[in-house]
C-alpha positions in Angstrom: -86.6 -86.5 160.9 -86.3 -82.4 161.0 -89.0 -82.5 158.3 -91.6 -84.0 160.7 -91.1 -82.2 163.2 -94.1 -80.0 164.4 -93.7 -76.3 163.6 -96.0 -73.5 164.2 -97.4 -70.4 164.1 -99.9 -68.5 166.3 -102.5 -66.3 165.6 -105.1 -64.2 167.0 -108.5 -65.1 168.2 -111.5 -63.4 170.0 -110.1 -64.5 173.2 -106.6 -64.1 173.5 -103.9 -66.5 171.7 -105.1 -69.2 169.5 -103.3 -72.5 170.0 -100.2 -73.0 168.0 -101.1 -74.2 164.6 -99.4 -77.8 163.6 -98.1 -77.8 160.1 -97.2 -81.0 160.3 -101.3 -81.7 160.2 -101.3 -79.0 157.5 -99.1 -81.1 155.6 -100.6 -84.1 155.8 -103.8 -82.9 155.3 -102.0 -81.3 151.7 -101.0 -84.6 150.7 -105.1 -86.4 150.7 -106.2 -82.9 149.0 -108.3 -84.0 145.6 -109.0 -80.4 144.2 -110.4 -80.0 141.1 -112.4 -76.8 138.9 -115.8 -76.1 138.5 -117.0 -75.1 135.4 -120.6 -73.2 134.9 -121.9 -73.2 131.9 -125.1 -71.7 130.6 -127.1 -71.9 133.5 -130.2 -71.1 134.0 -133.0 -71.4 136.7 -137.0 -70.2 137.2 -139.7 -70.5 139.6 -142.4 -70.2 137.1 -142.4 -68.1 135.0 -140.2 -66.0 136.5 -136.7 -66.5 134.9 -133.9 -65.7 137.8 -131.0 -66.9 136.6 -130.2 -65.8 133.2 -127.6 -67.9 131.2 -124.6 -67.8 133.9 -121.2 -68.7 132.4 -117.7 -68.5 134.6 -114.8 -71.1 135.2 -113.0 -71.5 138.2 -109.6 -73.4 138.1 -107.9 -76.0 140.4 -107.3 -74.3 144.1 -109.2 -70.8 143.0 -110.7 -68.9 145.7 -113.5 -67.4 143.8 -116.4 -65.0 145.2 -119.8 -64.3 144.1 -121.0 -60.6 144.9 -123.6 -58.4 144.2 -127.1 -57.2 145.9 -129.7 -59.0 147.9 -131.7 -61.1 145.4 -129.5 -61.1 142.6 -129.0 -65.1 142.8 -125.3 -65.5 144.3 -126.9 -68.0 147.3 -129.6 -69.4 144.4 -126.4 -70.1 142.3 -124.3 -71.6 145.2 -127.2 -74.0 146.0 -127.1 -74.8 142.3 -123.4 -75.9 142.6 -124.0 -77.5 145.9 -127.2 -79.6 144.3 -129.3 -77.9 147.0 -131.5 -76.5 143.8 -132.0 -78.1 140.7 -131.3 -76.1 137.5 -133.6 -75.6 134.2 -130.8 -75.5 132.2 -126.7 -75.7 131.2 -124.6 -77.6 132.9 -122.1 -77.9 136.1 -119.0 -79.8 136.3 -116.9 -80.3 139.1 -113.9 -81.8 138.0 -114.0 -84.0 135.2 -117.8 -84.6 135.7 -121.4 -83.3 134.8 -123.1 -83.1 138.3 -126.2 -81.6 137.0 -127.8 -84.5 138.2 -126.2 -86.2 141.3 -127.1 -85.7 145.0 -125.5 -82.9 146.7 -123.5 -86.3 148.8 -122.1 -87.6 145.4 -120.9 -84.3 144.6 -117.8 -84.1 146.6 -118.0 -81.3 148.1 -118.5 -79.3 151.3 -120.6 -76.3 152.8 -120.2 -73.9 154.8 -123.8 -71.9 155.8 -124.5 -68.7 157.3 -125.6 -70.2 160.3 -123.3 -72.7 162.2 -125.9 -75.4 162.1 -124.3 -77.2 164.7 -125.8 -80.0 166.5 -126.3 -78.6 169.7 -126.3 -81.6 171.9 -123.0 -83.1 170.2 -119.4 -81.6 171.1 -117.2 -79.9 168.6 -115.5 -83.4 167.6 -119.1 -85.2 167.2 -119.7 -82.4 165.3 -117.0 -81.9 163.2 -116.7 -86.3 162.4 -120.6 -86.4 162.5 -120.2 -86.8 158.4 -117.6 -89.2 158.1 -119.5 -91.3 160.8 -122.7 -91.4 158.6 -120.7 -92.4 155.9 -119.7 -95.2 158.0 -115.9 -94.5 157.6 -113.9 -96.1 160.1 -113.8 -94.7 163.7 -109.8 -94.3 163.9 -110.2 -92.2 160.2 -112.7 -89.9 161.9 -110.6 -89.3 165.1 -107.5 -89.0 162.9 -109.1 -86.4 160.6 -110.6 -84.2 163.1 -107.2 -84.3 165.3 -106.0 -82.9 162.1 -108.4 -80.8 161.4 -108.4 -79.0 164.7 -105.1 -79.0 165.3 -105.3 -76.7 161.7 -108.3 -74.1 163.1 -106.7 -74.3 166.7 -109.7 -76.1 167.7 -107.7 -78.8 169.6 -108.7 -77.6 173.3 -112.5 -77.5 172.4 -112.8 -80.9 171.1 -114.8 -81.9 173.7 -117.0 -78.9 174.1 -120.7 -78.1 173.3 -121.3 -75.3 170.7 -123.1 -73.6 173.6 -119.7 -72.6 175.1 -117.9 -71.3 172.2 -117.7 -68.0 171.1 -119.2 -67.0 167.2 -116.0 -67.5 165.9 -114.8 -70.5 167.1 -118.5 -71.8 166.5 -117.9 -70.8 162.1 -113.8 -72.7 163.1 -116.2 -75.8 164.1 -118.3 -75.7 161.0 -115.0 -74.9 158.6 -113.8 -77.9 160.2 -116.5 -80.3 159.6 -116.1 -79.1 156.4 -112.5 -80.1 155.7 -112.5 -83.8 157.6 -114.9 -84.5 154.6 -111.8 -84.0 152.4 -113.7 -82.6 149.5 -113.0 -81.4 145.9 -114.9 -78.1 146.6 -115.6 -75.4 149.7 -118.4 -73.8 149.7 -119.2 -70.6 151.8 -123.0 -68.8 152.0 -122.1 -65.9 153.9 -120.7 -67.7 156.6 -119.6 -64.5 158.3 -122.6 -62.2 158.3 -123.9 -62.8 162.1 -120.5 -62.5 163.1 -119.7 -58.6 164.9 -117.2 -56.6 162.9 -113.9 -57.2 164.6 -114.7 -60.9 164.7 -115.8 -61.0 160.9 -112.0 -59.1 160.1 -111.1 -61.7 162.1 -112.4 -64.5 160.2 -111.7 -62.9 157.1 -107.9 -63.0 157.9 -108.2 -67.1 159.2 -110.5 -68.0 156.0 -107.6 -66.6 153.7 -105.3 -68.3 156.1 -106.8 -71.5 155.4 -106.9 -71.2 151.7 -103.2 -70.1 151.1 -102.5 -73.5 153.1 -104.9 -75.6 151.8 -105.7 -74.1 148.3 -108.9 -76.3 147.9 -111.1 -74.4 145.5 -113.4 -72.5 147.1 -116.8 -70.7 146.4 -118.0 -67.5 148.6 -120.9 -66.2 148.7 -121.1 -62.6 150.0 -123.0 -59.6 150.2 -120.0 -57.4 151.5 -117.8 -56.3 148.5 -114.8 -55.3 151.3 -115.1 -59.3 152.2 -115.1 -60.1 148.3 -112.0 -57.9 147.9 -109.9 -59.1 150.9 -110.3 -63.0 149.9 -111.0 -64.1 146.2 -108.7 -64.3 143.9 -111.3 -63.5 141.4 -114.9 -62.1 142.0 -117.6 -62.7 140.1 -120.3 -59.4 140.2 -123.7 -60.5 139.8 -126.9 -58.4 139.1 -130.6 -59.7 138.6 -129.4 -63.2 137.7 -126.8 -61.8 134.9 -122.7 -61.7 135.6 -121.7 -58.1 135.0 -118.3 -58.6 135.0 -115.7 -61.4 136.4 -111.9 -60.0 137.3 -109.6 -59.9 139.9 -110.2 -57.5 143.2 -108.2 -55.0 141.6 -109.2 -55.0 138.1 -112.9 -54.6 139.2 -111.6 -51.4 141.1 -109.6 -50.1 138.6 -111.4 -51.2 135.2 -114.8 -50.9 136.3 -117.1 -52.0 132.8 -120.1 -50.2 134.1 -121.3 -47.7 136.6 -123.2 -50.6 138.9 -119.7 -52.3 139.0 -118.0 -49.0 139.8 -120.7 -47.8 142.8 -120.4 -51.3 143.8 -116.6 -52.0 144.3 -115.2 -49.8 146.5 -116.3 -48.7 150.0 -117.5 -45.7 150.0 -118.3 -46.0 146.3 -117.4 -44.1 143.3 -118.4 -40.5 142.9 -120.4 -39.6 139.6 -120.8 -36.3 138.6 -123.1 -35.7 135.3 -121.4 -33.9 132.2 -121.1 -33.3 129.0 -118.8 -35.0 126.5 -117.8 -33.0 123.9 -114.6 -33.1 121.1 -113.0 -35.5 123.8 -113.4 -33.0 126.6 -115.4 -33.7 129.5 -117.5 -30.9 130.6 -118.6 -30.5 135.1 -119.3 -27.5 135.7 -116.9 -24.9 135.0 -114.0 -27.4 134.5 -113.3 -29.6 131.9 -111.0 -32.8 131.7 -109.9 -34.9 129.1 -112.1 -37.9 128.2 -113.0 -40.4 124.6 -114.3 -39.3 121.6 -117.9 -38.6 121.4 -120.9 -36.2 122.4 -123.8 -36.2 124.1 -124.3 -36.6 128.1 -121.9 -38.8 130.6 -121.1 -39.7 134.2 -117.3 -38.9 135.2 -116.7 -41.3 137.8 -114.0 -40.7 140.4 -113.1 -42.6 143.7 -113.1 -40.6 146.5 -109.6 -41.0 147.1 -108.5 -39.6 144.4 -110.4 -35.8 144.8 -107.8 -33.4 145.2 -107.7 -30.1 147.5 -107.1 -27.7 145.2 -107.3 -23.8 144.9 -108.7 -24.3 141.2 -111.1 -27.6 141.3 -115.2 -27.7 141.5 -116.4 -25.5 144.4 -118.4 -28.1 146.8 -120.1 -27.4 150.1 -119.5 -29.3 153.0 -122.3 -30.9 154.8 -120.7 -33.3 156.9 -116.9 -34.7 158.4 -116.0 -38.2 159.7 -112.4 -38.5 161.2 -111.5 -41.5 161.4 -107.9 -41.4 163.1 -106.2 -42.7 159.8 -108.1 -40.7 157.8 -110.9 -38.0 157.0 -113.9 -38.7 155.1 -115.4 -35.8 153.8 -119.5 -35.5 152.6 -120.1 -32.5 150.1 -122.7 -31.6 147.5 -121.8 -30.4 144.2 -124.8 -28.8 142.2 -127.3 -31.2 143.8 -125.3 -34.4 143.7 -124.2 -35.8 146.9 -120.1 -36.6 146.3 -117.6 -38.2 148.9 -113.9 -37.5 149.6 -111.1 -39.3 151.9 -108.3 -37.8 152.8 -105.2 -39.0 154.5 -104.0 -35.9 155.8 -106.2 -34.2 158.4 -108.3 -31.0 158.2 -110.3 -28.7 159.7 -113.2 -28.6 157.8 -116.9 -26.8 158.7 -120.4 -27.7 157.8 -121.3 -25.1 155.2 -117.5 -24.6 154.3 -117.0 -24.7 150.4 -113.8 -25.7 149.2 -112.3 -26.7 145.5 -111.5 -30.1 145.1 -109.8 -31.5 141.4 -110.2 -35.1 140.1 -107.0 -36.4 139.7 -106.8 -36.9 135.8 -104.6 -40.1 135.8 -107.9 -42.0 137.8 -111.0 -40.3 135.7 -113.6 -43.0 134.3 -116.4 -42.0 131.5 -119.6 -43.5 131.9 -122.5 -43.1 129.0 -125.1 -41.7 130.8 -127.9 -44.0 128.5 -126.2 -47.1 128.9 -123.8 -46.9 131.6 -121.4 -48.5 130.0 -117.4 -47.2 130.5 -116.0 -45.5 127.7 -112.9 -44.7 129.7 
């Protein structure tokens, strides 16, 4: 039949052309898929006395690619190993599907992890590797050779079956432990930074096959990342985490855009929001010798603006420039404005100097108000 026919699609790797891609595997492999949510709810963990998660509460829905963001130590991995059963919990509960797992094995939990390092058995090729699992399990050897056929035929792993991880590159190393992830068939993916000891044109790379691999799959997933650009390219939803405590949970977007406090809004966005200190008064915002609408109230405030959206202007803030970046496709732009360092992109290019000063206007419809006690948004 037409329908079973194998189609394809190829994509870049590393090292030239990837293998064509069999959705006809894809499609089978659609039809075992057993996804299911996972629901956190009041969470909490301590070593000690020391309290380090603090009463974590998100859902993720069926086939949700959901990451996990913020600083080092602020508990995303501790809360992934949580999820995973790696680390036991003081606290709440975590359902995967339809059951409490707070207290089943991280085998029992039915799902599967993907680490920052490969963790690859050296001395085993990619397909002893990948079925290595499924053979512990005892599951029979035609399953495992069917699932990993599948399975590599789906990263473009196919040709490398019977290599040793020694001669694969990085990235076809993190295909290898995706895929030894998916031949376990499980209700959950789980990624701890699996890209961060990958170079920077492999880890766009990977960013691009990992989306790739959801939007065919859609298995709910769970990343873990440092790298807010990584966060933004590939969740659907991103939860920001500081100090143990969820700051706010939204779409990539909606965290740019609606930013509910100034760690959100420095931390979204690369390079990060600008915040100039003012004064708020009668619903005027007061920098310097400018003033621009903003909420009712008095007293002292950040106005946050994205670089982006700082406008070259005969009439703006006068702000010295200390150092350019072009960057082909753009111009990024280092300045001080009375003693605050401040950051501007431009798409256009221009001549700028070191010690030049020039005016630049935040555009009004992209201002944001920040109390300057709380740092909370007002606008």
């Amino acid at each position: 039949m037409m329908e079973n026919e194998i189609k394809s699609t190829k994509a870049a790797t590393g090292r030239g052309q990837r293998k064509f891609i069999s959705l006809a595997s894809v499609s089978r492999y659609l039809g075992r898929l057993r996804m299911a949510g996972v629901e956190i709810k009041e969470i909490r963990k301590s070593y000690g006395a020391v309290e380090v998660i603090h009463g974590v509460n998100f859902d993720i829905t069926d086939g949700e690619f959901v990451a996990l963001v913020g600083p080092s130590g602020c508990g995303k991995s501790t809360l992934l190993r949580m999820i995973a059963g790696l680390e036991p919990i003081n606290s709440g509960t975590i359902s995967i599907g339809d059951r409490v797992v707070n207290n089943l094995p991280p085998a029992e939990r039915d799902i599967a992890m993907v680490f920052q390092t490969y963790a690859l058995y050296p001395h085993k090729s990619v397909a002893e590797n990948m079925g290595f699992a499924l053979k512990v399990a005892k599951t029979d050897k035609k399953e495992i050779t069917r699932r990993v056929k599948e399975a590599a035929e789906i990263l473009g792993l196919t040709e490398y079956l019977d290599r040793k991880p020694r001669h694969l590159s990085g990235g076809q190393r993190q295909r290898v432990a995706m895929g030894r992830a998916i031949v376990r068939d499980p209700q959950v993916f789980l990624f701890d930074e699996p890209l961060s000891n990958l170079d920077a044109k492999l880890r766009i790379q990977m960013r691009t096959e990992i989306k790739e691999l959801h939007q065919r799959l859609k298995t709910t997933t769970v990343f873990v990342t440092h790298d807010q650009i990584e966060a933004m390219t590939l969740a659907d939803q991103i939860v920001v985490m500081q100090s143990g405590q969820i700051e706010q949970i939204g779409t990539p977007l909606d965290l740019y855009d609606n930013p509910v406090n100034e760690f959100v809004a420095t931390f979204i966005g690369a390079p990060s929001m600008n915040l100039l200190q003012g004064r708020l008064s009668d619903g005027r915002i007061h920098v310097g010798d400018r003033d621009y609408s903003g909420p009712l109230g008095h007293g002292l405030v950040n106005l946050g603006i994205r670089p982006e959206h700082l406008l070259l202007t005969d009439q703006g803030l006068a702000m010295e420039v200390k150092v350019v970046e072009p960057t082909g496709s753009e111009t990024m732009v280092f300045l001080r404005f009375e003693g605050q360092d401040v950051t501007a992109i431009f798409r256009e290019r221009h001549d700028f100097k070191p010690g030049q000063i020039i005016n630049l206007r935040p555009d009004p419809e992209h201002l944001h108000c920040f109390d300057l006690t709380t740092s909370q948004r007002m606008i």
